[in-house]
C-alpha positions in Angstrom: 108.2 192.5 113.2 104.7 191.0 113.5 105.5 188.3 111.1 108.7 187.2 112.7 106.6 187.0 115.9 104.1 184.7 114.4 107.1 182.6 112.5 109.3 182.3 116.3 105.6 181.6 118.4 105.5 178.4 115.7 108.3 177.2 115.4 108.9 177.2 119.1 105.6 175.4 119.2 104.1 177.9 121.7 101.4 178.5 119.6 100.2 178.3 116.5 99.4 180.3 113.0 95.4 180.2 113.8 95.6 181.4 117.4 98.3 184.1 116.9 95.9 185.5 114.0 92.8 185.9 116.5 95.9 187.3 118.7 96.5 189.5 116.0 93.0 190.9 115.4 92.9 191.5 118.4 95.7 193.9 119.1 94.6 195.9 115.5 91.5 196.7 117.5 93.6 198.7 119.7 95.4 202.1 119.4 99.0 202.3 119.2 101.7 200.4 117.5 100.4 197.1 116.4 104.0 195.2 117.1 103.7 196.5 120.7 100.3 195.7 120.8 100.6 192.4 119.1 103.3 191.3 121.4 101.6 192.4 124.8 99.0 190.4 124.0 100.8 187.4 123.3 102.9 187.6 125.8 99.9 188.2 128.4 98.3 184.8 126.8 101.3 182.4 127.1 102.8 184.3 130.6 100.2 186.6 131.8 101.5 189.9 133.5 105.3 188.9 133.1 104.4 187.7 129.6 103.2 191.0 129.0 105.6 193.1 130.5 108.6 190.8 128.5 106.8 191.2 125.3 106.7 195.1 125.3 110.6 195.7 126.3 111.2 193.3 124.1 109.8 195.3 121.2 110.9 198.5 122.7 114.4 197.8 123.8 116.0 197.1 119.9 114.8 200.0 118.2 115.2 202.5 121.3 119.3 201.1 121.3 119.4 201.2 117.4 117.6 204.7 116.6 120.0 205.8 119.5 123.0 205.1 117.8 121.9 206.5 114.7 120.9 209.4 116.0 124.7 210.2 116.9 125.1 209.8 112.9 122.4 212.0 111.6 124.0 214.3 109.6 126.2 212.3 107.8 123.2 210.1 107.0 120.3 211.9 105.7 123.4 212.7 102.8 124.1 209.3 102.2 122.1 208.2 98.9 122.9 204.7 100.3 120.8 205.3 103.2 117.9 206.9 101.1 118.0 203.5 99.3 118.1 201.7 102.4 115.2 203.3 103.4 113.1 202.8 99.9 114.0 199.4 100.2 112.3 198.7 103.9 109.4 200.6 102.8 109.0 197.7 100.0 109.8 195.2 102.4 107.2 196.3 104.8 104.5 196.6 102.4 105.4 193.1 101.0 105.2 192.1 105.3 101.5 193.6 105.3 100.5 191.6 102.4 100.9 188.8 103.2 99.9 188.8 106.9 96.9 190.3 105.1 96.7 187.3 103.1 96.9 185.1 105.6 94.3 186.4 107.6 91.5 186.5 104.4 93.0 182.8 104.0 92.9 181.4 107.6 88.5 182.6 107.1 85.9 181.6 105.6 84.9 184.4 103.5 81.7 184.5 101.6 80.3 186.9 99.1 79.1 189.0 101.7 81.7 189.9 103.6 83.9 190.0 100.3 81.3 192.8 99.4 81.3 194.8 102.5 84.9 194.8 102.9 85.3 196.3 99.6 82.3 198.8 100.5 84.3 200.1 103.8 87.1 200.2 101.9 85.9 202.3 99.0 83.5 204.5 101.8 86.8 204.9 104.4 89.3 206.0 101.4 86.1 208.7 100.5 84.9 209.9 103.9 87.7 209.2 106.1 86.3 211.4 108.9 83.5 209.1 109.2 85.6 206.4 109.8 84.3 205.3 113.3 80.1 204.9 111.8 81.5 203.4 108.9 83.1 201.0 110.8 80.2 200.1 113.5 78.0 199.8 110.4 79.9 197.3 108.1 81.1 195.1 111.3 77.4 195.1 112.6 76.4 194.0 108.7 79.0 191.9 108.6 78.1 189.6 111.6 74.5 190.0 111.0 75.6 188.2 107.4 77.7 185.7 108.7 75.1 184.6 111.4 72.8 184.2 108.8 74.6 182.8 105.7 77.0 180.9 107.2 76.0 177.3 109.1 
């Protein structure tokens, strides 16, 4: 949903790719869903309160309707081996979605060897002491900037 955000904001010209990343960033920083997140924000920056208030029942409105309807078909779905397929096959596409907005974040910065390194470091210390997520965290952002203020003109 994110990336058909960005790809509608652009080619409506209301904003574009660079400025819906920072957007972007800055919704992940918050807890929640980040599509809900992500368009609150945006819709807050181009509209302010009514922006905002358009861009969350506008996320919530579709699925509500659709997982609705579903629901009234449950049974006769969770059978279906075309809906486990269905399924498997959103799960690739959203994988495939985080990638590349993924992608075009590290590609939209200017990454050095530093930050190349501590990213990797927070990723290999959060996947081996999750529960110290939040130190971890303060720690390689605080490193982080303190290396890009100093390496970087």
């Amino acid at each position: 949903m994110v990336g058909v955000m960005e790809s509608n904001l652009k080619n409506k010209q209301w904003m574009n790719g660079l400025d819906f990343l920072e957007l972007f960033t800055i919704a992940q920083s918050f807890p929640g869903v980040l599509a809900i997140n992500t368009a609150v924000i945006v819709g807050w920056r181009l509209r302010g309160f009514w922006g905002a208030t358009a861009g969350f029942f506008g996320v919530i409105i579709p699925p509500v309707i659709i997982i609705s309807f579903l629901s009234l078909f449950y049974e006769s779905i969770t059978e279906s081996e075309y809906a486990q397929a269905f399924l498997l096959g959103i799960y690739g596409a959203m994988v495939g979605i985080v990638a590349s907005l993924i992608y075009k974040i590290i590609k939209s910065k200017r990454w050095n060897i530093f930050t190349l390194l501590a990213s990797l470091m927070g990723t290999v210390l959060l996947s081996i002491w999750a529960e110290l997520a939040l130190p971890i965290f303060i720690v390689l952002v605080s490193l982080v900037y303190m290396g890009t203020k100093k390496w970087m003109p």
